[in-house]
N, C-alpha and C positions, 0 to 999 in steps of 0.2 A: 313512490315510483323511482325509477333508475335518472341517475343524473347525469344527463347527456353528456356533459363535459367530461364524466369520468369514466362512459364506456367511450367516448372518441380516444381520451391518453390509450384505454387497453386496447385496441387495436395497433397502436403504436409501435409495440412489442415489446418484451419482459424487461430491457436493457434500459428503456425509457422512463417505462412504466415505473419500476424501480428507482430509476436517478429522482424522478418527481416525489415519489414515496416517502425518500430519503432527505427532500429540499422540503416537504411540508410534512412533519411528524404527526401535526394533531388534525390533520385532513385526514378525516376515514371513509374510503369510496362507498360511495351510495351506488348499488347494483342491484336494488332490490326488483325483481321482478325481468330483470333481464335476460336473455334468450341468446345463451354464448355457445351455440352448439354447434351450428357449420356457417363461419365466413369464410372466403366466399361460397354461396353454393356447394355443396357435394364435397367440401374439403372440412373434416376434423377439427375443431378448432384445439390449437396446444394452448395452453397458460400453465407450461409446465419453466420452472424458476422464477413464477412472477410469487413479490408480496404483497398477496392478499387478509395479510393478520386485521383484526379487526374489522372489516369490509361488514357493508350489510348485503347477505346475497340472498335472502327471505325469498323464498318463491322462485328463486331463478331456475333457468331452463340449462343444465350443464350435462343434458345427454352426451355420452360418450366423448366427454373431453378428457383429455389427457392433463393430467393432474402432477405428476412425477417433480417433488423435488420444488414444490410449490407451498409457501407460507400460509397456513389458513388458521393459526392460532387464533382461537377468540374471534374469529369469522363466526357471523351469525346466520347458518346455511336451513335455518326454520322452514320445514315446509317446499325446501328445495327438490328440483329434481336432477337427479346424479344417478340413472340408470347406465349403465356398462361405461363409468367413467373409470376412467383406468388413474393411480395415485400413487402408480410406481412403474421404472422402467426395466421389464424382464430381458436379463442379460445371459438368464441360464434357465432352462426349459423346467429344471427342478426347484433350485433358487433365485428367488429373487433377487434382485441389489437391494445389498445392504448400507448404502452410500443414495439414490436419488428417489427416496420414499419420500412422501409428504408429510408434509406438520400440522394434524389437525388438533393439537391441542387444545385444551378447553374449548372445544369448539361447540356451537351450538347445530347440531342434526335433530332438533326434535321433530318425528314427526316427517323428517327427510325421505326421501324417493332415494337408495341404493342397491334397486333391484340388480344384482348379476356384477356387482360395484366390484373392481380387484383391489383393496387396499392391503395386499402385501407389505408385510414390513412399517406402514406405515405407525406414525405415532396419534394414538389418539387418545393419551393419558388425561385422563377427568373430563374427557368429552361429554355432551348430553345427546344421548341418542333412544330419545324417551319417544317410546310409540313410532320408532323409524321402520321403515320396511327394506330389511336387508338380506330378503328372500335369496337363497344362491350366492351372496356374496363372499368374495375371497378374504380373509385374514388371516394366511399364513405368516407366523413370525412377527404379526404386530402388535404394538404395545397400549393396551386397553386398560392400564392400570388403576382404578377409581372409577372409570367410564360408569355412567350410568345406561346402562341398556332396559330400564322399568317397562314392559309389555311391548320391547320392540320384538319384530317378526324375524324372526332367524331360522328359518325354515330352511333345510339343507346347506346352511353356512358352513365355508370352513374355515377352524379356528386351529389349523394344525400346528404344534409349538409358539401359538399366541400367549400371549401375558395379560391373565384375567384377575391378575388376585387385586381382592377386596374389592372388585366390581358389583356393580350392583343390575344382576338379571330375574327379580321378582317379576311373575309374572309371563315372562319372557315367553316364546315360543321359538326353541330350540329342538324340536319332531327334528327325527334323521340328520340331524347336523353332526360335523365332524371338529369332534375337541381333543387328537390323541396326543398327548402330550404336552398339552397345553396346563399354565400354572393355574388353577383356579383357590388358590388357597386362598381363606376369610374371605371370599364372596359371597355375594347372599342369592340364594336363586329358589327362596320360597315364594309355595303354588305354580315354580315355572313347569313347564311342558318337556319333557326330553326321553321321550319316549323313541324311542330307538336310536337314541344318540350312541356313540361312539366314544370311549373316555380312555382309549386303551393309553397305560402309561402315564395317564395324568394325574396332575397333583394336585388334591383335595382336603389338603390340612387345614381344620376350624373353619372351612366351609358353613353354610346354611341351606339345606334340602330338604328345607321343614315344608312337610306337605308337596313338596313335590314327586311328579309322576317321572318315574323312571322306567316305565313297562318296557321291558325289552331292551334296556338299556346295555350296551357293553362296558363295564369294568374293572377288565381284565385289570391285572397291574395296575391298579391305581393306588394310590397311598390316601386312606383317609384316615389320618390321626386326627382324634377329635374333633371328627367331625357329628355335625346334625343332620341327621337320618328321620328327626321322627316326624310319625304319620306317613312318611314319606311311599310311596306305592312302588313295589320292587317286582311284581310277578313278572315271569320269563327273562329277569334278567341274567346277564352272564357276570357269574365272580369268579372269574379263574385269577388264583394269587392274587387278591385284592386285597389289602393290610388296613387292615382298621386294628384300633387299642381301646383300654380303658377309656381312654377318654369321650371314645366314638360315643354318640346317642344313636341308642337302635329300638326307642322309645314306642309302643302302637303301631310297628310299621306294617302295611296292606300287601302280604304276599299270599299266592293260592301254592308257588311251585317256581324255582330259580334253576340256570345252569352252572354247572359246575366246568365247564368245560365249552369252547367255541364253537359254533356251528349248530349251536341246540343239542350238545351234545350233554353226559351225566346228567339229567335231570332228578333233581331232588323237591321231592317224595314222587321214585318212579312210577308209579301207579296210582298214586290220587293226588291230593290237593291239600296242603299242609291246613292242619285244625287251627282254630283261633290261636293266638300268641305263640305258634309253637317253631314258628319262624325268629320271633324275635328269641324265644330259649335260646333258640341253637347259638345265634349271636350272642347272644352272651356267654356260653358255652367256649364259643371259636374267641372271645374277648380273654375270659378268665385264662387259657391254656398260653396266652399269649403275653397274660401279665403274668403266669409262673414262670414262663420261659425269658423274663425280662427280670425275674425276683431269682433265679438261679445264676445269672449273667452277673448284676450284682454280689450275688456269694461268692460267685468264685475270684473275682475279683479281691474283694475282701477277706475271703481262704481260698484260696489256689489250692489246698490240699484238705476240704472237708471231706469227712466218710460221705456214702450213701444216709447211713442212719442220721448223722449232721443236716445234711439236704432234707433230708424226709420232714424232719422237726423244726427245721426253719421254714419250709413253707408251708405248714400246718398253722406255726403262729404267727406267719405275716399275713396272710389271708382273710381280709377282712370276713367279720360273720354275714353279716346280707350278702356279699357273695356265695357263699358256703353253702347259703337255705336255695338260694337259686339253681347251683348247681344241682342239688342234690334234687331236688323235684324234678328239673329238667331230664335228671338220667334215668328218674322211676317214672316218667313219664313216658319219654321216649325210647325210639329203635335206637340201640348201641351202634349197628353199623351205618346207619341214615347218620348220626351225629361224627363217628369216624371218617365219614366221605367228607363233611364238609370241614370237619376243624385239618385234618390232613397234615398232624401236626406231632412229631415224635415223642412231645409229652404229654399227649390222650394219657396213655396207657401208666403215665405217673400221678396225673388227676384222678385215676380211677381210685389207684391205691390208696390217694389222700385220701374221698370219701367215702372206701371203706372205712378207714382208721378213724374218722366223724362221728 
């Protein structure tokens, strides 16, 4: 239960608060269960610049308090409720301050109430926000780095130029949330949900999408270098300019039909429903064109003035053979022009010639 003594200092206010904080180091407020949401009556409550690092706030009631610019490192916020609490002060209708965000560091949200929550900018590197409900909640610009997010609610969140990499969102429910721009590279987001998410522009290198549902997902512009795709469910997504490499896994992945283009627009295979694996060919297909185009880049470097004939012979014998047999099934299998829409890439038509010459 809350220890009266130390919700009496915080009404005090933050100047106080603080001087006490600073005069007793290894006192950590007891606010468990405490209901900080309108003193007096009908006014807001602020606890914006107070240090709350450490604090046990388990349960507490922090509707709609203003948060900006407030210590909550290592704050144990378990089971808290922090619905439309605001955690940064908007100075610009577009951006946020980048100067009076808050410090949730390591902080514990597991299981947290941040329905509708605006944590803009804020920091919440290696926070625990396991099984939190952050239905709606704002995260533009803020720093989620390690954060463990395991089966939290993220239902129409937005994570616009957030900093997600090497986060962990197994499990997660991420439906219609906004991630454009945001870093998610070496995070792990297998079995999450993100079915209609938005990734336009985002960074996805060595990621984890193992088994995750991407139906309708936008990834336009997104860079996944090496990343893991497999099992992962892709139908109706959009891949306009999406960069995957050799290194991408595009392992059993569950597609019926993707867009090539925004708006639902190019859909590939326009008339039916691509055949078993013959999604992931194509990916491999759009991989291989993409590592000749990365093995010619190299030559020329290293001869600036090879023939054509030079070119043709050197990537015939850098080309790994399990590549080779991939190729060459995937083009007698398939439509030449369905695979030209989707690799859209100036050396199809040098790939061809190599597996003639095969």
């Amino acid at each position: 239960m809350t220890n009266p003594e130390h919700l009496r200092r915080l009404w005090e206010g933050a100047n106080r608060w603080n001087q006490w904080r600073q005069q007793n180091p290894h006192e950590l407020p007891d606010l468990e269960g405490a209901c900080i949401t309108r003193v007096p009556p009908g006014i807001p409550e602020d606890l914006r610049r107070f240090d709350l690092s450490g604090s046990n706030l388990r349960g507490a009631n922090l509707t709609g308090v203003r948060l900006s610019r407030a210590n909550l490192e290592r704050a144990d916020l378990t089971q808290a409720i922090l619905c439309f609490a605001s955690f940064f002060t908007q100075t610009n209708f577009i951006f946020p301050s980048f100067i009076n965000s808050a410090n949730l560091s390591r902080a514990n949200l597991t299981q947290a109430n941040l329905r509708m929550a605006r944590l803009d900018n804020a920091n919440l590197t290696r926070a625990n926000l396991q099984e939190a409900d952050l239905w709606n909640a704002s995260f533009r610009f803020a720093n989620l780095q390690e954060a463990d997010l395991t089966r939290a609610t993220l239902t129409y969140a937005n994570f616009w130029s957030a900093n997600l990499q090497e986060s962990i969102l197994c499990n997660a429910n991420l439906s219609e949330s906004e991630l454009s721009f945001t870093n998610l590279s070496e995070a792990t987001l297998s079995y999450a949900n993100l079915s209609q998410a938005i990734f336009y522009g985002a960074k996805l290198n060595q990621a984890i999408f193992y088994k995750a549902n991407l139906n309708k997902a936008n990834l336009s512009a997104t860079q996944a270098l090496r990343t893991n795709f497999a099992e992962a469910v892709f139908t109706g997504a959009c891949l306009e300019n999406w960069n995957i490499n050799s290194g991408t896994i595009v392992d059993n992945i569950d597609c019926q039909y993707v867009y090539l283009r925004s708006n639902n627009q190019s859909r590939i295979p326009s008339n039916r429903d691509f055949k078993s694996e013959e999604f992931t060919q194509l990916l491999q297909i759009k991989i291989a064109v993409g590592k000749i185009q990365q093995l010619l880049r190299d030559l020329k470097q290293k001869n600036p003035g090879a023939t054509e004939e030079e070119q043709h012979n050197f990537l015939i014998s850098s080309v790994p053979p399990g590549m080779r047999e991939k190729l060459m099934n995937t083009l007698q299998a398939g439509s030449i022009e369905m695979i030209k829409q989707i690799i859209n890439n100036p050396f199809f038509n040098i790939l061809i010639e190599m597996i003639k010459a095969w």
